[in-house]
Backbone as a chain_set.jsonl record, in Angstrom:
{"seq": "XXXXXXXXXXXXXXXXXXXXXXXXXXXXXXXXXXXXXXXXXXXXXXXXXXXXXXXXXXXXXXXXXXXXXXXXXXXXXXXXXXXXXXXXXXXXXXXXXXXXXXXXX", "coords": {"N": [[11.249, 1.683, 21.406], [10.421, 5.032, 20.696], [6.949, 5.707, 20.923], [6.168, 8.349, 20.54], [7.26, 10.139, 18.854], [8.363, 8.787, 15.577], [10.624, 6.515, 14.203], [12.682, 8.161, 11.577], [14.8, 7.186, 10.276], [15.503, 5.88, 7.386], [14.599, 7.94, 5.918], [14.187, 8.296, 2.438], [12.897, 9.06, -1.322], [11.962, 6.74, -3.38], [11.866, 4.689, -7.026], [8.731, 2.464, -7.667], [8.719, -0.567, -9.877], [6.229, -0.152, -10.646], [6.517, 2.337, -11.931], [5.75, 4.35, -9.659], [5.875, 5.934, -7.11], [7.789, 5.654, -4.049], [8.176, 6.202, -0.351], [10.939, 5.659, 1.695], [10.87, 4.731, 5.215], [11.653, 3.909, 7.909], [14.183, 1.866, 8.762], [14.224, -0.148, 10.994], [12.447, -1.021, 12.31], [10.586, -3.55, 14.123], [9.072, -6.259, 13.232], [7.164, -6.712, 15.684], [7.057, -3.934, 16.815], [5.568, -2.839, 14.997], [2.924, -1.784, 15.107], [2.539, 0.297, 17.065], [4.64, 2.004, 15.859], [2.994, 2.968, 13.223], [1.328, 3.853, 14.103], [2.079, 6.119, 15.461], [3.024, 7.546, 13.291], [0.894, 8.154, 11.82], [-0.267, 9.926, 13.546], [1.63, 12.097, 13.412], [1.847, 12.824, 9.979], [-0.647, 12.692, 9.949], [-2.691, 11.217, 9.159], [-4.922, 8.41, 7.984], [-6.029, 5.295, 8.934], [-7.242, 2.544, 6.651], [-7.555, 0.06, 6.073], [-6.271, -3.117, 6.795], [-3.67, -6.015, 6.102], [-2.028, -8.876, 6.138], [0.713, -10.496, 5.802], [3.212, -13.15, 5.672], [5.427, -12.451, 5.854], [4.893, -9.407, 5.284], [3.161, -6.579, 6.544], [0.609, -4.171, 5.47], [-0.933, -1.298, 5.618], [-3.459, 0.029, 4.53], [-3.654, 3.725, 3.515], [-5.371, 6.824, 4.57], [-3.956, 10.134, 3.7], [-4.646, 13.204, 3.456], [-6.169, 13.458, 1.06], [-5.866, 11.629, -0.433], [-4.741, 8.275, -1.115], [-2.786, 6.175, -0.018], [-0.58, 3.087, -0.156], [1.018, 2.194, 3.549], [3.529, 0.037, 4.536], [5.285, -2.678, 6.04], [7.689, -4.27, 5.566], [9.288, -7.662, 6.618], [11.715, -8.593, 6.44], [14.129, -7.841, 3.764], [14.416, -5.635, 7.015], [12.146, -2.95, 6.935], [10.145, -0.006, 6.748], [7.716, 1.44, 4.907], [6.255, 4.144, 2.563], [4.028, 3.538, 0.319], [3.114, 4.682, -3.36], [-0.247, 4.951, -5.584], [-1.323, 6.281, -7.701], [-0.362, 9.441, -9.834], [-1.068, 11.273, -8.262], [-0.946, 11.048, -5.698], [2.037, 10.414, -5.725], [3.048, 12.827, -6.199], [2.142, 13.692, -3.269], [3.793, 12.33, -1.73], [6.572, 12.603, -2.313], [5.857, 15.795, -1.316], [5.626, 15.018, 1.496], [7.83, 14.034, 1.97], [9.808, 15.987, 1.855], [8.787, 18.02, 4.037], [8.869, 16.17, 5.701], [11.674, 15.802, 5.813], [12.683, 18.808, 6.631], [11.289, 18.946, 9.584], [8.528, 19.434, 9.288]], "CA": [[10.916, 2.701, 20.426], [9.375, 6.155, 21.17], [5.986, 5.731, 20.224], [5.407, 9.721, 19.954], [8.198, 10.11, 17.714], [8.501, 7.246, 14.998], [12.354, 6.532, 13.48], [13.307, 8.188, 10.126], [16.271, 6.706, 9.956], [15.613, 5.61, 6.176], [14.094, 8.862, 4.459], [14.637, 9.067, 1.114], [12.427, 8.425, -2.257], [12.474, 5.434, -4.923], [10.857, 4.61, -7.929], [8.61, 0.884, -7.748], [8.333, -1.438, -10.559], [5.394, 0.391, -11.38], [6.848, 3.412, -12.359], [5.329, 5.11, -8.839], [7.3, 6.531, -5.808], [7.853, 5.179, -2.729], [8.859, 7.347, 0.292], [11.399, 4.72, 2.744], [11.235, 5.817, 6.229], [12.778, 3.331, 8.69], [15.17, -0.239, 8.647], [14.592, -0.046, 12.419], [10.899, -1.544, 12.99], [10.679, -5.022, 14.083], [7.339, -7.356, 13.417], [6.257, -6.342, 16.889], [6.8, -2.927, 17.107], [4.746, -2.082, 13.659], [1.447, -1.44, 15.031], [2.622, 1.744, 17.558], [4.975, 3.024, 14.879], [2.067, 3.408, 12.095], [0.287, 4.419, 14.406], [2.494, 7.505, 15.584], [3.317, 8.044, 11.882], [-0.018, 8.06, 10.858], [-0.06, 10.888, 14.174], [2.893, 12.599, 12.688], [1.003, 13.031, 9.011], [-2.156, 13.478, 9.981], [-3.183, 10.093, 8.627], [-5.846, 7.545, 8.479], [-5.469, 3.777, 8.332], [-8.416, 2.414, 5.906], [-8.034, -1.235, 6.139], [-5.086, -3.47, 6.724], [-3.634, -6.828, 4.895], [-0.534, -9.196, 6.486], [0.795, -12.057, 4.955], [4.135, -14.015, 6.729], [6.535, -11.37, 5.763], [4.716, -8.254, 5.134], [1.957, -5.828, 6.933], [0.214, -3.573, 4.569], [-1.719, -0.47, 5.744], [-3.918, 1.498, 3.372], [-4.039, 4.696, 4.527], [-5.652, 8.395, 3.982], [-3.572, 11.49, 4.258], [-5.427, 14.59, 2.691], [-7.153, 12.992, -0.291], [-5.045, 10.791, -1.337], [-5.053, 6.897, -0.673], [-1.389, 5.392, -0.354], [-0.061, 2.243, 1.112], [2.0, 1.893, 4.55], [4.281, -1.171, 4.165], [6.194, -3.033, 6.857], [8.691, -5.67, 5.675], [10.086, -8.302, 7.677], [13.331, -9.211, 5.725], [14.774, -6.752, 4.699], [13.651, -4.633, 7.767], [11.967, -1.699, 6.003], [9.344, 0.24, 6.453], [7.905, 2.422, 3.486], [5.003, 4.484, 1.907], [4.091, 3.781, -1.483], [1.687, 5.501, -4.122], [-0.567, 3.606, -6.733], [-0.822, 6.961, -8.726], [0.446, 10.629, -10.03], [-1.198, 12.371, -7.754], [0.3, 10.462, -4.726], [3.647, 10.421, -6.191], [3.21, 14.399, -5.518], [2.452, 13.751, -1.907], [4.833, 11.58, -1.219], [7.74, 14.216, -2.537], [6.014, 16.967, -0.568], [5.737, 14.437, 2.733], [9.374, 13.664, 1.982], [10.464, 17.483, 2.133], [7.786, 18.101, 5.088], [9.406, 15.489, 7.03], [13.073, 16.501, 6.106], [12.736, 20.012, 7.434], [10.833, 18.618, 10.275], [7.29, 19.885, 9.583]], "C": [[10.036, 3.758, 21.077], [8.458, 6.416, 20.487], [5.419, 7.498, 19.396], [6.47, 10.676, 18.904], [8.786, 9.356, 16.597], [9.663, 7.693, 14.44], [11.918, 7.173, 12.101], [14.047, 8.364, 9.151], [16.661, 6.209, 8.14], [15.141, 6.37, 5.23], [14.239, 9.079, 3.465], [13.176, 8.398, 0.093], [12.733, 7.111, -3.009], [11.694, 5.312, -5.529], [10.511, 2.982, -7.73], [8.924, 0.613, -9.282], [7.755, -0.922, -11.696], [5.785, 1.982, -11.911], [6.708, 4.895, -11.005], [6.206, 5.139, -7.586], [6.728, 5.504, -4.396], [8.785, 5.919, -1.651], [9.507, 6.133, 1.624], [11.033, 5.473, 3.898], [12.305, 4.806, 7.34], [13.028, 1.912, 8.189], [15.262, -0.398, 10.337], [13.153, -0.901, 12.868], [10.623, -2.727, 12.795], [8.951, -5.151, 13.967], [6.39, -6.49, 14.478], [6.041, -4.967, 17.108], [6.2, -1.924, 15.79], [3.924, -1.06, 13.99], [1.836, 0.441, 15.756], [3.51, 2.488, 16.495], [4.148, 3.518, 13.555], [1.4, 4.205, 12.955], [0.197, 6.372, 15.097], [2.882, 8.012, 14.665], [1.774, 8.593, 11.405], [-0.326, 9.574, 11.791], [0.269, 11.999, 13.351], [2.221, 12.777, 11.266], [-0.696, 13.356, 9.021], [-3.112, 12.121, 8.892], [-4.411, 9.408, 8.933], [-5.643, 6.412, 8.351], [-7.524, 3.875, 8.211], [-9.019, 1.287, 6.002], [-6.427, -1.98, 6.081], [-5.163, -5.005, 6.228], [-2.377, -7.646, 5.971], [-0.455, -10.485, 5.874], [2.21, -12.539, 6.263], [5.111, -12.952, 6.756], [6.205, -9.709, 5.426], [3.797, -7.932, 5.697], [1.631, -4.769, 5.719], [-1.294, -3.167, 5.155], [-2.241, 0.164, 5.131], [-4.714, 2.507, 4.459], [-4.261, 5.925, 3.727], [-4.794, 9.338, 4.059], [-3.683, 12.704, 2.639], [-6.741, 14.016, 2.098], [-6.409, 12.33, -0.76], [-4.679, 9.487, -0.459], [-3.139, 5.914, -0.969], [-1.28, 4.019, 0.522], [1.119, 2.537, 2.31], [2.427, 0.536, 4.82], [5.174, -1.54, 5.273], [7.016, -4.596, 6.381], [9.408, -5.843, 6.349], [11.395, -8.327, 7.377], [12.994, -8.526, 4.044], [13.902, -6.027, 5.414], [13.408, -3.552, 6.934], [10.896, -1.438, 6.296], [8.741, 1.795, 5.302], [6.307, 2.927, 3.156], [4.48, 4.393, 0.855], [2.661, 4.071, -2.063], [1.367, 4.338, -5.016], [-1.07, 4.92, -7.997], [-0.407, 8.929, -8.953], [0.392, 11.756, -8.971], [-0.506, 12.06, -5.804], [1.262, 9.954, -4.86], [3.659, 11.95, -5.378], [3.289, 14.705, -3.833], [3.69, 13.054, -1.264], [6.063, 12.513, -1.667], [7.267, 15.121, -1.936], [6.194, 16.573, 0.796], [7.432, 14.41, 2.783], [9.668, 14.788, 2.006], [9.845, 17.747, 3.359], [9.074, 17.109, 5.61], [11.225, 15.646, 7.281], [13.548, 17.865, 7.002], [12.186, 20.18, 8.466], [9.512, 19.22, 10.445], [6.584, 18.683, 9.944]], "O": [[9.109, 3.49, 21.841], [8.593, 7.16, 19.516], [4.756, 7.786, 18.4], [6.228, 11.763, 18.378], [10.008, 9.286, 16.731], [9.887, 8.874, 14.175], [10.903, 6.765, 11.537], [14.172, 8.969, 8.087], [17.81, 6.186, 7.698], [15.085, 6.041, 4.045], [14.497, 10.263, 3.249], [12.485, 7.482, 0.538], [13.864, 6.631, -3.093], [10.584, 5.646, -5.114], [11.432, 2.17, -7.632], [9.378, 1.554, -9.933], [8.07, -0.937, -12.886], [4.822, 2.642, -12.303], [7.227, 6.004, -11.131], [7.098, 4.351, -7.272], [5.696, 4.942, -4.03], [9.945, 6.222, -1.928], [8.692, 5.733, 2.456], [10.859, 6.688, 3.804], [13.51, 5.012, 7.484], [12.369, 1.131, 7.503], [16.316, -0.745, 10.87], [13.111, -1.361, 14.009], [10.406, -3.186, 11.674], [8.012, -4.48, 14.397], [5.351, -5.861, 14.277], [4.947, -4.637, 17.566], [6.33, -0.708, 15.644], [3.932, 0.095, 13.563], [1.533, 1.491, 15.19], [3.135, 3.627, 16.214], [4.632, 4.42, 12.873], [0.892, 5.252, 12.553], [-0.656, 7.252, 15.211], [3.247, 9.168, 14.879], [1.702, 9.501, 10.577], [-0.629, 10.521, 11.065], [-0.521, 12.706, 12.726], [1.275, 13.302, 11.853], [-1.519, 13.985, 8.356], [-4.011, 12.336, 8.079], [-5.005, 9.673, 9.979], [-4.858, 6.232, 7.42], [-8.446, 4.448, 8.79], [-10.231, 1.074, 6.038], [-5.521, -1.472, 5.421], [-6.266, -5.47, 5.938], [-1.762, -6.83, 6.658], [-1.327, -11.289, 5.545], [2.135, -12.287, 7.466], [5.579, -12.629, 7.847], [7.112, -8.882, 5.327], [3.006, -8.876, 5.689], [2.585, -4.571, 4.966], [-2.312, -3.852, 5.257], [-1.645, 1.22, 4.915], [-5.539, 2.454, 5.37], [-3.719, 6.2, 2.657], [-4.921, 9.549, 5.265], [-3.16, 12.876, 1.538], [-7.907, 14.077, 2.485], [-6.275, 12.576, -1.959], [-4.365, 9.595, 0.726], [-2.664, 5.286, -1.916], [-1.775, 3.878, 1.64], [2.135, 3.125, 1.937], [1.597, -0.174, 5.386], [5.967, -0.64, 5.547], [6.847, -5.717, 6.86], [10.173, -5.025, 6.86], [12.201, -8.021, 8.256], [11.979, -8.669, 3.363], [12.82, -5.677, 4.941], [14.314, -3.145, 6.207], [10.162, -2.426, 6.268], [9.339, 2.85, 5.091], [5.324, 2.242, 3.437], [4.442, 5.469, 0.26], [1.544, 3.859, -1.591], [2.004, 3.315, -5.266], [-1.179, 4.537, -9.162], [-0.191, 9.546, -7.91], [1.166, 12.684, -8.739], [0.159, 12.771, -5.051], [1.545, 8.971, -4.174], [4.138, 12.169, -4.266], [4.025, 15.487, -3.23], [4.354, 13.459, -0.309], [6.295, 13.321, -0.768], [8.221, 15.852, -1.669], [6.784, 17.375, 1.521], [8.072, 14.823, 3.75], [10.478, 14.526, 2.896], [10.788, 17.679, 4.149], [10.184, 17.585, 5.848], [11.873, 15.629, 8.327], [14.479, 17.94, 7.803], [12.216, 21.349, 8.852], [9.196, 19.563, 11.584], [5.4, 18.739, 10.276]]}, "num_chains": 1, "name": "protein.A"}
């Protein structure tokens, strides 16, 4: 993987559970190669990681970008990794990150 470019081979939106967005980005990032792809994503956004979480099948980054506090999610099975909001106002980022990263800003 090219750490100074992270995959985003899976871009699109979805709605969780909770009614709040989630922005996919790759089905390409194994277990091992988490840590350098958050970490050139978080590059790539202009991010912060806040505090992190792993259990057997998932990593879970909370991270800053602007003012607004979202998670960065790496599941094992299915491969996926994803951004998700916990409310309205990072729903909004996450739809402007998701256009931003389509047009390659």
């Amino acid at each position: 993987m090219d750490s100074d470019k992270p995959s985003l081979d899976a871009l699109k939106l979805g709605t969780m559970a909770s009614g709040h967005l989630f922005l996919s980005l790759s089905e390409r990032v194994s277990w091992e190669d988490f840590p350098a792809y958050a970490e050139a994503l978080l590059r790539l956004i202009t991010g912060t990681r806040l505090s992190t979480a792993e259990s057997v099948e998932t990593r879970i980054w909370t991270v800053s970008i602007g003012d607004q506090t979202v998670r960065l999610v790496q599941e094992d099975y299915p491969m996926m990794v994803s951004l998700e909001s916990e409310s309205a106002e990072a729903d909004d980022l996450l739809r402007q990150l998701c256009e931003d990263l389509k047009s390659g800003h």
